[in-house]
N, C-alpha and C positions, 0 to 999 in steps of 0.2 A: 474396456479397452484402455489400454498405456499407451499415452506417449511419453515423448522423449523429450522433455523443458521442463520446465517449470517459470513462475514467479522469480525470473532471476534478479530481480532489481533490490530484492531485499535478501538476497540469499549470498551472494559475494560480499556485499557489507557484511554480512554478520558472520559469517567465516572470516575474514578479516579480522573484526574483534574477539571472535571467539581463541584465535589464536595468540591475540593481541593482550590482552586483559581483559580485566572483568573489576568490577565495582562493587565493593561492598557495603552496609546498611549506612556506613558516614560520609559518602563516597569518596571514600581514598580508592588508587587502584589497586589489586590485589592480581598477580602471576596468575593465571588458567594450567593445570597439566597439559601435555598434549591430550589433544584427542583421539577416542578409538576411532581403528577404521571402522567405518559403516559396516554389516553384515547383515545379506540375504536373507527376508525372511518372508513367510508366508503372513498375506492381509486380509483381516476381515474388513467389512463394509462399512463407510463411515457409517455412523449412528448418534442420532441428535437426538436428545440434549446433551446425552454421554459425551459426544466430543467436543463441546464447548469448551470443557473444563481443560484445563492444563494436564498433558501426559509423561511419562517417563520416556524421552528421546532427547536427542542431543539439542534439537532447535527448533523452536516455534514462535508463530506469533499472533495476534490480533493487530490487526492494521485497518485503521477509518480514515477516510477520507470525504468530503465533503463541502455543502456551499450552503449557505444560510444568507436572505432574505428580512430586512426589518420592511413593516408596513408601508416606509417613508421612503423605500427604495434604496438605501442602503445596503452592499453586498458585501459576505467574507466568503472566506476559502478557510480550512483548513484541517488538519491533518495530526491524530495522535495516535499513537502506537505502542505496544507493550510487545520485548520479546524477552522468551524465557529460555536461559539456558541451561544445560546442563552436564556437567564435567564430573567423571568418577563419584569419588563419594564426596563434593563439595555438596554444599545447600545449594536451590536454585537461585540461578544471578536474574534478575529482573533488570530490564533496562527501556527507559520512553525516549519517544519525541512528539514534543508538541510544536504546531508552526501554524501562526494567523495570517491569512493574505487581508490587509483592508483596501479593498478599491476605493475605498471614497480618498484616502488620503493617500495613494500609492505606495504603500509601504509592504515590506515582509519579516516576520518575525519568530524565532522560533527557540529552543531552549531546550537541554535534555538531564536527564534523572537515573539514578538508578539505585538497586537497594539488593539484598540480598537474605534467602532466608523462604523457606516453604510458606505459603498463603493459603489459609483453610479456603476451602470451597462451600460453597452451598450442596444442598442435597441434588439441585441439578442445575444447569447452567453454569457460571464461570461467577466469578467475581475478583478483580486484581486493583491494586494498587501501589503505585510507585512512588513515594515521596508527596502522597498529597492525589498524583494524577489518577484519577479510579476512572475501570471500566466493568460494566457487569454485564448481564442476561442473561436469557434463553427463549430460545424457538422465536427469532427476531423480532423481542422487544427488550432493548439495550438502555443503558443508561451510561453516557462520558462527563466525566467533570473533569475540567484541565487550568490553571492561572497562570499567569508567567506577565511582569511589568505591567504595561497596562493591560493586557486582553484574559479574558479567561471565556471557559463555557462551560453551561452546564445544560445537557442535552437527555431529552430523549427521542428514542430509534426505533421504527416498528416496521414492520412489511408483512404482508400474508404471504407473500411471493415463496414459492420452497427453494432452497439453497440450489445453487449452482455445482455439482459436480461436475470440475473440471475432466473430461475424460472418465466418467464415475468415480469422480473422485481422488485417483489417485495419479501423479506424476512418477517417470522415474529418470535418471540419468545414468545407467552402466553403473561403473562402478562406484561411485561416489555416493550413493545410495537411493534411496527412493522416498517420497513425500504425499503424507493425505493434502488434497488442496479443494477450497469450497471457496466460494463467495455469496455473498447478499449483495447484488446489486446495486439496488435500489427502496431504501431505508427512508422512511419520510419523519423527518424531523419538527421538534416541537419544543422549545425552550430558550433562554438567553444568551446574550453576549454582554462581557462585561468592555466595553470599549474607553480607556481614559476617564475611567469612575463612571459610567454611566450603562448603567442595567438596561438591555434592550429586547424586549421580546423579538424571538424570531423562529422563521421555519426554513424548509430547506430538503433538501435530499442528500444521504449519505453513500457509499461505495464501504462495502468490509469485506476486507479478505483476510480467512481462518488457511493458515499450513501450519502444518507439522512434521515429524518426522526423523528418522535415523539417516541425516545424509551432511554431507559437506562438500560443497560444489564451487568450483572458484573458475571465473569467464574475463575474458576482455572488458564487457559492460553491454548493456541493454538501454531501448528505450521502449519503455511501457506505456499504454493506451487506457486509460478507462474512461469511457463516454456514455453521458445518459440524456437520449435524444427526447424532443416534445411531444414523439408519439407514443412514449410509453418503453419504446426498445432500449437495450446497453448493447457496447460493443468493449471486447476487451482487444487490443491489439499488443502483440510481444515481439518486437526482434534483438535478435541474442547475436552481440561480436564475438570475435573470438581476442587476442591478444594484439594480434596486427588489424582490426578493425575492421575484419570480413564477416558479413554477417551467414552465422551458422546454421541459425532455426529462426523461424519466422511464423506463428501459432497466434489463433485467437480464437474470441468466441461470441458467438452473435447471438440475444437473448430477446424474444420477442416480446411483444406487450402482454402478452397472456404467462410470461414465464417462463416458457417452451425455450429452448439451447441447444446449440449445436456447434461444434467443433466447427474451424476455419483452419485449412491448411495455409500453409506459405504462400501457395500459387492461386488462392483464391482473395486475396488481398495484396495491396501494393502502398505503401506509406513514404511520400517525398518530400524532404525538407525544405521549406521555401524561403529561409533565412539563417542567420547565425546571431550570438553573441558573447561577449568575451568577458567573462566577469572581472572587473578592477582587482576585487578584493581577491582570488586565486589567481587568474592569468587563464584559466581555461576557459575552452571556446565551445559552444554548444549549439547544435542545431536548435532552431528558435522558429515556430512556425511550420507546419506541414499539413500538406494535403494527404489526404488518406481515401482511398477509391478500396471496395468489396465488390467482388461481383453478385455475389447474389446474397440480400439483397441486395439492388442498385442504389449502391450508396456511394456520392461523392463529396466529402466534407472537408472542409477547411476548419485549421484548428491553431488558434489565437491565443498565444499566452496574454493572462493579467496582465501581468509583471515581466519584465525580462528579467529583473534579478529575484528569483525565487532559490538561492541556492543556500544550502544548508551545507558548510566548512563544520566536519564533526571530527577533526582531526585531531582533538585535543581526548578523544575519548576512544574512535574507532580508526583514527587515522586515516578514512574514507571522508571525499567531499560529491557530491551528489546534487544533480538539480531537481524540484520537485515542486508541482506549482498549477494551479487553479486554470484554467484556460476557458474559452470560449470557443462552442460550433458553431457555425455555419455551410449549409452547402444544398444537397439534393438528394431524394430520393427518389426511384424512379421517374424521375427528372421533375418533381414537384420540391419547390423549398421548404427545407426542414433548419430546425435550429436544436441549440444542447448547447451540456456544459463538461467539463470534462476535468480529468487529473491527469498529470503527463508525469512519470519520474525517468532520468538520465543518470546511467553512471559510465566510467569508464571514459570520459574526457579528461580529467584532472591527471595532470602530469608532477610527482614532485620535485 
Protein backbone atom coordinates (compact mmCIF):
# COMPACT_ATOMS: atom_id res chain seq x y z
CA UNK A 1 0.00 0.00 0.00
CA UNK A 2 0.93 3.93 -0.66
CA UNK A 3 0.47 6.56 1.26
CA UNK A 4 0.57 9.86 0.74
CA UNK A 5 3.87 11.63 3.14
CA UNK A 6 6.58 11.02 3.80
CA UNK A 7 9.67 11.80 6.21
CA UNK A 8 9.20 15.50 5.63
CA UNK A 9 11.48 16.81 8.08
CA UNK A 10 14.51 16.14 6.09
CA UNK A 11 12.95 16.25 2.83
CA UNK A 12 12.15 20.24 2.49
CA UNK A 13 15.61 20.87 3.96
CA UNK A 14 17.16 19.26 1.34
CA UNK A 15 15.30 20.64 -1.54
CA UNK A 16 16.01 23.70 -0.23
CA UNK A 17 19.80 23.17 -0.60
CA UNK A 18 19.56 21.09 -3.41
CA UNK A 19 18.39 24.15 -5.25
CA UNK A 20 20.54 26.18 -3.22
CA UNK A 21 24.04 24.90 -3.62
CA UNK A 22 26.13 22.09 -3.15
CA UNK A 23 29.69 21.65 -1.71
CA UNK A 24 32.40 20.40 -3.11
CA UNK A 25 35.57 18.05 -1.93
CA UNK A 26 37.26 21.69 -0.34
CA UNK A 27 34.12 22.83 0.62
CA UNK A 28 33.71 25.86 -1.30
CA UNK A 29 30.19 26.15 -2.68
CA UNK A 30 29.62 25.26 -6.01
CA UNK A 31 25.96 26.45 -8.32
CA UNK A 32 23.62 22.84 -8.55
CA UNK A 33 21.81 22.81 -12.28
CA UNK A 34 18.26 22.86 -11.90
CA UNK A 35 16.67 19.78 -11.27
CA UNK A 36 14.70 17.29 -13.34
CA UNK A 37 11.14 16.98 -12.72
CA UNK A 38 10.53 13.72 -10.84
CA UNK A 39 8.92 11.11 -13.44
CA UNK A 40 6.61 8.20 -13.00
CA UNK A 41 7.90 5.03 -12.65
CA UNK A 42 7.20 1.55 -11.91
CA UNK A 43 8.92 0.00 -8.18
CA UNK A 44 10.31 -2.94 -7.37
CA UNK A 45 10.54 -4.13 -3.73
CA UNK A 46 12.99 -2.86 -1.47
CA UNK A 47 15.79 -5.48 -1.10
CA UNK A 48 18.43 -5.52 1.63
CA UNK A 49 21.52 -5.57 1.68
CA UNK A 50 21.12 -4.29 -2.16
CA UNK A 51 19.57 -1.06 -0.77
CA UNK A 52 21.76 -0.01 1.75
CA UNK A 53 24.12 1.09 -0.77
CA UNK A 54 23.72 4.46 -2.41
CA UNK A 55 21.36 4.61 -5.67
CA UNK A 56 21.17 6.59 -8.78
CA UNK A 57 18.15 9.20 -7.79
CA UNK A 58 18.03 12.73 -7.05
CA UNK A 59 18.01 12.37 -2.93
CA UNK A 60 18.87 10.19 -0.32
CA UNK A 61 19.88 9.73 2.95
CA UNK A 62 21.18 7.68 6.12
CA UNK A 63 19.87 9.44 9.15
CA UNK A 64 20.90 8.02 13.12
CA UNK A 65 19.84 9.36 15.76
CA UNK A 66 20.23 8.29 19.24
CA UNK A 67 21.22 8.24 23.26
CA UNK A 68 24.17 6.66 24.87
CA UNK A 69 24.63 5.84 28.55
CA UNK A 70 28.35 5.81 30.51
CA UNK A 71 28.24 3.36 33.63
CA UNK A 72 28.50 6.36 35.92
CA UNK A 73 25.16 7.71 34.64
CA UNK A 74 26.34 10.10 32.46
CA UNK A 75 23.77 10.75 29.37
CA UNK A 76 24.22 12.13 25.39
CA UNK A 77 22.07 12.50 22.65
CA UNK A 78 23.01 12.71 19.39
CA UNK A 79 22.57 12.65 15.76
CA UNK A 80 24.66 12.18 12.42
CA UNK A 81 23.67 11.93 8.97
CA UNK A 82 24.95 11.60 5.36
CA UNK A 83 22.75 12.93 2.42
CA UNK A 84 23.51 12.16 -1.19
CA UNK A 85 22.86 14.05 -3.94
CA UNK A 86 22.47 13.98 -7.35
CA UNK A 87 22.16 16.52 -10.23
CA UNK A 88 22.59 15.62 -14.05
CA UNK A 89 26.09 14.65 -14.86
CA UNK A 90 27.69 16.26 -11.65
CA UNK A 91 29.58 13.62 -9.35
CA UNK A 92 27.57 12.92 -6.23
CA UNK A 93 27.56 15.92 -3.61
CA UNK A 94 27.84 14.30 -0.03
CA UNK A 95 26.66 16.40 2.66
CA UNK A 96 26.57 15.60 7.14
CA UNK A 97 25.56 16.59 10.22
CA UNK A 98 26.65 15.84 13.33
CA UNK A 99 25.12 17.31 16.82
CA UNK A 100 26.05 16.12 20.60
CA UNK A 101 23.25 16.76 23.32
CA UNK A 102 25.43 16.55 26.89
CA UNK A 103 23.09 16.43 29.77
CA UNK A 104 25.47 16.50 32.25
CA UNK A 105 26.71 19.89 31.34
CA UNK A 106 23.51 21.26 29.53
CA UNK A 107 24.93 22.10 26.36
CA UNK A 108 24.14 21.43 22.49
CA UNK A 109 26.65 21.08 19.83
CA UNK A 110 26.65 20.43 16.33
CA UNK A 111 28.94 21.00 13.03
CA UNK A 112 28.34 20.16 9.23
CA UNK A 113 30.80 18.70 6.21
CA UNK A 114 30.48 17.96 2.96
CA UNK A 115 32.60 16.56 0.03
CA UNK A 116 31.99 15.64 -3.29
CA UNK A 117 32.87 12.73 -5.77
CA UNK A 118 31.40 8.83 -6.05
CA UNK A 119 32.48 6.61 -2.95
CA UNK A 120 33.14 2.97 -3.78
CA UNK A 121 31.03 0.54 -2.04
CA UNK A 122 31.47 -2.70 -0.59
CA UNK A 123 30.29 -5.79 -2.22
CA UNK A 124 27.17 -5.36 0.10
CA UNK A 125 26.10 -2.94 2.46
CA UNK A 126 27.01 0.74 2.31
CA UNK A 127 29.98 2.34 3.37
CA UNK A 128 30.40 6.48 3.33
CA UNK A 129 32.37 9.12 4.45
CA UNK A 130 32.28 12.86 4.68
CA UNK A 131 35.26 14.65 5.69
CA UNK A 132 36.57 12.27 8.33
CA UNK A 133 32.47 11.44 9.43
CA UNK A 134 32.03 7.52 8.33
CA UNK A 135 29.13 5.53 8.23
CA UNK A 136 28.94 1.80 7.13
CA UNK A 137 26.86 -1.72 7.40
CA UNK A 138 24.62 -4.24 6.48
CA UNK A 139 21.65 -6.21 7.66
CA UNK A 140 21.72 -3.97 10.92
CA UNK A 141 25.14 -4.12 12.19
CA UNK A 142 26.38 -0.50 11.54
CA UNK A 143 29.38 1.24 12.31
CA UNK A 144 29.37 5.64 13.04
CA UNK A 145 32.44 7.63 13.72
CA UNK A 146 31.97 11.27 13.96
CA UNK A 147 34.60 14.44 15.88
CA UNK A 148 33.70 17.94 16.02
CA UNK A 149 35.52 20.34 19.21
CA UNK A 150 35.39 18.51 22.08
CA UNK A 151 32.93 15.45 21.33
CA UNK A 152 33.23 12.81 18.99
CA UNK A 153 31.90 8.92 18.69
CA UNK A 154 32.75 5.95 17.55
CA UNK A 155 29.97 3.41 17.60
CA UNK A 156 28.66 0.28 16.88
CA UNK A 157 24.75 -0.59 15.88
CA UNK A 158 23.28 -3.85 15.73
CA UNK A 159 19.46 -5.18 15.89
CA UNK A 160 17.98 -8.61 14.85
CA UNK A 161 14.75 -6.65 14.55
CA UNK A 162 13.86 -6.75 10.43
CA UNK A 163 13.57 -3.11 8.93
CA UNK A 164 10.41 -1.21 9.08
CA UNK A 165 8.62 -0.71 5.78
CA UNK A 166 6.92 2.15 5.99
CA UNK A 167 3.72 1.31 4.02
CA UNK A 168 5.88 -1.53 2.32
CA UNK A 169 8.17 0.56 1.97
CA UNK A 170 7.41 2.99 -0.25
CA UNK A 171 5.89 6.73 0.10
CA UNK A 172 4.63 8.82 -2.56
CA UNK A 173 3.41 12.48 -2.99
CA UNK A 174 1.54 13.15 -6.57
CA UNK A 175 3.48 14.90 -8.45
CA UNK A 176 6.58 15.63 -6.87
CA UNK A 177 7.49 12.12 -6.96
CA UNK A 178 7.78 9.14 -4.85
CA UNK A 179 10.32 7.62 -2.27
CA UNK A 180 11.73 4.01 -0.89
CA UNK A 181 11.50 4.73 3.00
CA UNK A 182 12.70 1.98 5.84
CA UNK A 183 13.78 2.31 9.33
CA UNK A 184 15.64 0.44 12.08
CA UNK A 185 14.10 1.48 15.13
CA UNK A 186 15.77 0.21 17.59
CA UNK A 187 19.79 -0.29 17.26
CA UNK A 188 21.57 -1.19 20.37
CA UNK A 189 24.73 0.47 20.74
CA UNK A 190 28.24 -0.35 21.91
CA UNK A 191 31.33 1.98 21.95
CA UNK A 192 32.74 5.54 23.09
CA UNK A 193 32.37 9.08 23.60
CA UNK A 194 34.98 11.20 23.35
CA UNK A 195 33.87 14.04 25.80
CA UNK A 196 36.60 17.10 26.52
CA UNK A 197 39.64 14.75 26.04
CA UNK A 198 38.25 11.94 27.87
CA UNK A 199 37.37 8.50 26.13
CA UNK A 200 34.08 7.09 27.66
CA UNK A 201 32.75 3.75 27.24
CA UNK A 202 29.11 3.65 26.45
CA UNK A 203 25.87 2.07 25.34
CA UNK A 204 22.75 3.08 24.16
CA UNK A 205 20.08 2.73 21.59
CA UNK A 206 19.93 4.20 18.11
CA UNK A 207 16.81 5.25 15.59
CA UNK A 208 18.03 5.03 11.56
CA UNK A 209 16.00 6.10 8.97
CA UNK A 210 17.14 4.89 5.12
CA UNK A 211 14.87 7.10 2.16
CA UNK A 212 15.56 7.45 -1.28
CA UNK A 213 14.23 8.27 -4.26
CA UNK A 214 13.31 10.45 -7.52
CA UNK A 215 11.27 13.12 -5.73
CA UNK A 216 11.40 16.77 -4.71
CA UNK A 217 8.87 17.95 -2.24
CA UNK A 218 8.76 21.41 -0.63
CA UNK A 219 5.77 22.02 2.78
CA UNK A 220 5.18 24.56 5.36
CA UNK A 221 7.23 22.39 7.96
CA UNK A 222 6.71 19.35 10.18
CA UNK A 223 7.12 17.97 13.49
CA UNK A 224 8.42 14.56 13.74
CA UNK A 225 8.05 11.94 16.63
CA UNK A 226 10.50 9.13 17.24
CA UNK A 227 10.17 7.33 20.53
CA UNK A 228 11.55 4.06 22.08
CA UNK A 229 9.39 3.10 25.11
CA UNK A 230 10.85 0.58 28.07
CA UNK A 231 8.67 -2.07 26.84
CA UNK A 232 10.42 -2.83 24.02
CA UNK A 233 7.88 -0.82 21.56
CA UNK A 234 8.74 2.58 18.98
CA UNK A 235 6.36 4.91 17.87
CA UNK A 236 6.92 7.27 15.00
CA UNK A 237 4.60 10.21 14.95
CA UNK A 238 4.50 12.88 11.67
CA UNK A 239 2.50 15.95 11.32
CA UNK A 240 2.87 17.84 8.02
CA UNK A 241 1.96 22.01 7.75
CA UNK A 242 1.21 23.34 4.86
CA UNK A 243 2.57 27.13 4.17
CA UNK A 244 -0.02 28.91 6.43
CA UNK A 245 0.54 26.40 9.37
CA UNK A 246 -2.48 24.09 8.87
CA UNK A 247 -1.64 20.84 9.51
CA UNK A 248 -2.20 18.68 6.16
CA UNK A 249 -1.26 14.85 6.87
CA UNK A 250 -0.81 13.57 10.24
CA UNK A 251 0.67 9.53 9.75
CA UNK A 252 2.65 7.25 12.11
CA UNK A 253 3.75 3.96 12.99
CA UNK A 254 3.47 1.83 15.97
CA UNK A 255 6.17 -1.02 16.29
CA UNK A 256 5.65 -3.65 18.93
CA UNK A 257 8.23 -5.48 20.94
CA UNK A 258 8.42 -8.48 18.81
CA UNK A 259 9.02 -6.08 15.68
CA UNK A 260 5.46 -6.51 14.35
CA UNK A 261 4.23 -2.57 12.66
CA UNK A 262 1.45 -1.11 11.70
CA UNK A 263 0.44 2.00 9.99
CA UNK A 264 -1.44 4.84 12.35
CA UNK A 265 -3.73 7.14 10.55
CA UNK A 266 -4.32 10.90 11.45
CA UNK A 267 -7.41 10.00 13.43
CA UNK A 268 -5.95 7.34 15.35
CA UNK A 269 -3.47 9.65 17.30
CA UNK A 270 -3.54 13.21 18.50
CA UNK A 271 -0.10 15.28 19.56
CA UNK A 272 -0.65 18.71 21.76
CA UNK A 273 2.02 21.17 22.58
CA UNK A 274 2.27 21.90 26.18
CA UNK A 275 4.80 24.82 25.85
CA UNK A 276 6.92 27.02 23.53
CA UNK A 277 10.23 28.49 23.22
CA UNK A 278 11.96 31.22 21.41
CA UNK A 279 15.48 30.87 20.43
CA UNK A 280 17.85 34.07 21.27
CA UNK A 281 20.10 33.21 18.66
CA UNK A 282 17.09 33.12 15.37
CA UNK A 283 14.12 34.76 17.11
CA UNK A 284 12.00 31.72 16.16
CA UNK A 285 9.58 30.29 18.42
CA UNK A 286 8.85 26.52 18.81
CA UNK A 287 6.47 24.34 20.42
CA UNK A 288 8.60 22.84 23.31
CA UNK A 289 6.93 19.91 25.13
CA UNK A 290 3.87 17.75 24.19
CA UNK A 291 1.59 15.25 25.01
CA UNK A 292 1.00 12.62 22.52
CA UNK A 293 -2.21 10.25 23.22
CA UNK A 294 -2.86 6.86 20.28
CA UNK A 295 -5.69 5.13 20.62
CA UNK A 296 -4.77 1.78 20.29
CA UNK A 297 -2.48 1.00 21.69
CA UNK A 298 -3.59 3.07 24.82
CA UNK A 299 -0.83 5.18 24.85
CA UNK A 300 -0.71 8.54 26.79
CA UNK A 301 2.87 10.20 26.90
CA UNK A 302 4.34 13.09 27.86
CA UNK A 303 7.39 14.29 25.95
CA UNK A 304 10.30 16.52 27.67
CA UNK A 305 12.82 18.04 25.75
CA UNK A 306 16.71 17.88 27.11
CA UNK A 307 17.42 20.99 26.16
CA UNK A 308 15.21 23.71 24.97
CA UNK A 309 17.94 25.06 22.83
CA UNK A 310 18.55 22.18 20.59
CA UNK A 311 18.42 24.09 17.32
CA UNK A 312 20.76 23.69 14.64
CA UNK A 313 21.10 27.53 12.30
CA UNK A 314 22.47 25.74 8.81
CA UNK A 315 21.93 28.77 7.20
CA UNK A 316 25.30 29.33 6.09
CA UNK A 317 25.26 26.06 4.07
CA UNK A 318 21.32 25.19 3.45
CA UNK A 319 19.75 28.42 4.37
CA UNK A 320 17.34 26.13 6.49
CA UNK A 321 17.28 26.50 10.60
CA UNK A 322 15.61 23.55 12.10
CA UNK A 323 15.01 22.39 15.83
CA UNK A 324 16.27 18.70 16.58
CA UNK A 325 16.97 17.29 20.00
CA UNK A 326 17.01 14.37 22.64
CA UNK A 327 13.81 14.28 24.74
CA UNK A 328 12.43 12.40 27.58
CA UNK A 329 8.94 9.98 27.91
CA UNK A 330 6.84 9.83 30.28
CA UNK A 331 3.15 8.85 30.55
CA UNK A 332 0.73 5.51 30.28
CA UNK A 333 -0.08 2.79 28.82
CA UNK A 334 -3.15 1.14 29.22
CA UNK A 335 -3.14 3.19 32.06
CA UNK A 336 0.06 1.45 33.70
CA UNK A 337 3.35 3.90 33.74
CA UNK A 338 5.63 3.62 31.05
CA UNK A 339 8.82 5.55 30.38
CA UNK A 340 11.32 6.17 27.01
CA UNK A 341 13.39 8.23 25.26
CA UNK A 342 12.84 9.98 22.14
CA UNK A 343 14.09 12.40 18.99
CA UNK A 344 11.74 15.23 18.24
CA UNK A 345 12.79 17.36 14.83
CA UNK A 346 10.83 20.88 14.04
CA UNK A 347 11.04 22.75 10.79
CA UNK A 348 8.99 25.53 9.36
CA UNK A 349 9.14 27.96 12.36
CA UNK A 350 12.06 30.14 11.50
CA UNK A 351 11.03 33.27 9.83
CA UNK A 352 13.86 35.15 7.76
Amino acid sequence: MIRRGVHWLTVSWLCALLLAACTNGDNRAAGLPPAPAPTPAAYPPVTLPKDEAPHQDLTEWWYYTGHLAAEDGRRWGFELVVFQVLRGPLAPVYLSHFAVTDRQRGVFRYDERGSQGAQAQPAEGFALDVGGWAMQGRLGRDHLSASMGEYGVDLALSTDRPPVLHDGGLVTFGPAGDSYYYSRTRMDIMGTIDDHGERIPVRGLAWCDRQWGNFLVLGGGWDWFSLQLEDGSDLMLNLIRDNAGTTQLAYGTYVDSSGEFRHLRGDQFEVTPTGQWTSPRTGATYPMGWRAQVREPALDLTIRPVLESQEVDARRSTSMVYWEGANDVVGTRDGRPIRGQGYVELTGYFTP
